[in-house]
N, C-alpha and C positions, 0 to 999 in steps of 0.2 A: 440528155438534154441538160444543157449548162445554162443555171440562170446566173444574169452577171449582176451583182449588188451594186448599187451606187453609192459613191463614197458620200459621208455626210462630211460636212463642215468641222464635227466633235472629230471625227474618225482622221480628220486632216492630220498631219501632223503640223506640231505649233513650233513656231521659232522662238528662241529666246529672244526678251526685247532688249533693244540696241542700248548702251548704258555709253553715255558720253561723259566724256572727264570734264567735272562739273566740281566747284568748289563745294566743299561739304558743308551743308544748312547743317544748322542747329535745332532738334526736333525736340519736342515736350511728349516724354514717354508716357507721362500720368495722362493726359488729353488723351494719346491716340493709346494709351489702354483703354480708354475709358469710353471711345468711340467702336473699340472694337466688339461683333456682338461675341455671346457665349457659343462654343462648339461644345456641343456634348462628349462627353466622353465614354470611349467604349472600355470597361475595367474587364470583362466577362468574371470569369470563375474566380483569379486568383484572389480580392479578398475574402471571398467566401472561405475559402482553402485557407486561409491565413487565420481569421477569425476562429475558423477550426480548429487549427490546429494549436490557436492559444488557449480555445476555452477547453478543448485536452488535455493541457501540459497544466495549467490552474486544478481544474476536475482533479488528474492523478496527482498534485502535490498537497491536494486535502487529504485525499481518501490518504494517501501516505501515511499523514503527520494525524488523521486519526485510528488510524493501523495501529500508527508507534504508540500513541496514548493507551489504545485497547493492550497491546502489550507489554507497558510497563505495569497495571494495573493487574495485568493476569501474574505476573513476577512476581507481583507484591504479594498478590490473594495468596501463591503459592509459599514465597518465604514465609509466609505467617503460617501459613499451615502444617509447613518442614516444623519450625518452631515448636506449633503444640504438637506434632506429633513426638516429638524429641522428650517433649517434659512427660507426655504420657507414656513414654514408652520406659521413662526412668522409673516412673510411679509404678508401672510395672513388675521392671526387674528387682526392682524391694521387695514388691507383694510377694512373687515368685520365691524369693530369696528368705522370705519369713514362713511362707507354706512348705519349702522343703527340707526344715528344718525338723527332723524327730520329735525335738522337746515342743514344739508349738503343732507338731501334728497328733502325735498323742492323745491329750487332753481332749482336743476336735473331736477323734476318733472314738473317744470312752462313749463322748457327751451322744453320740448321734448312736449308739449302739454296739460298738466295735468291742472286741476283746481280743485280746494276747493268744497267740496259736500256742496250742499245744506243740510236745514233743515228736509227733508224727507226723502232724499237720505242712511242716516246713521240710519242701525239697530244694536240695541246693542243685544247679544246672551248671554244668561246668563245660563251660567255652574253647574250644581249642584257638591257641593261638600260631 
């Protein structure tokens, strides 16, 4: 069973209207903007997409440039710390260099209880090379 639709008026097809060669009027675009109304406009997604994707590229160019900040600060902490560890480690090798000296260990050694080995007391170990 075939029902048959009846053509509407809308469904018609429309002619273009006839345009006759007519001398060209001079129009006032500010009036007929001005009588024209507002169509809304459909934007959908993309400025959201857009707005996105600047307040992302803002967002990572902070977080960046306070990365780099946190990182020349840590560079710094560390040079300074290279530093004192350089000066402690000289104070050090003085210390070092004054305690393995005999004649400054000696004296040390009387004072805290030590005495000179006997003749039997010392064996010598002899190393093959």
């Amino acid at each position: 069973m075939a029902l048959a639709i009846p053509q509407t008026r809308a469904a018609a097809p429309r002619r273009p209207p006839k345009v006759s060669p007519r001398r060209l009027q001079q129009v006032d675009l500010t009036s007929r903007l001005a009588r024209r109304k507002t169509v809304p406009v459909k934007l959908g997604i993309l400025p959201f997409l857009a707005v996105g994707a600047a307040a992302l590229v803002y967002f990572f160019t902070i977080w960046q440039s306070n990365q780099m900040v946190a990182e020349v600060q840590m560079l710094d902490a560390l040079t300074r710390q290279g530093a004192e560890l350089e000066r402690r480690n000289d104070q050090l090798r003085i210390k070092l260099a004054g305690l393995t000296s005999l004649d400054d260990v000696a004296p040390w050694a009387r004072s805290h209880g030590f005495r000179e080995p006997t003749k039997g007391q010392v064996v010598r170990v002899r190393t093959q090379r």
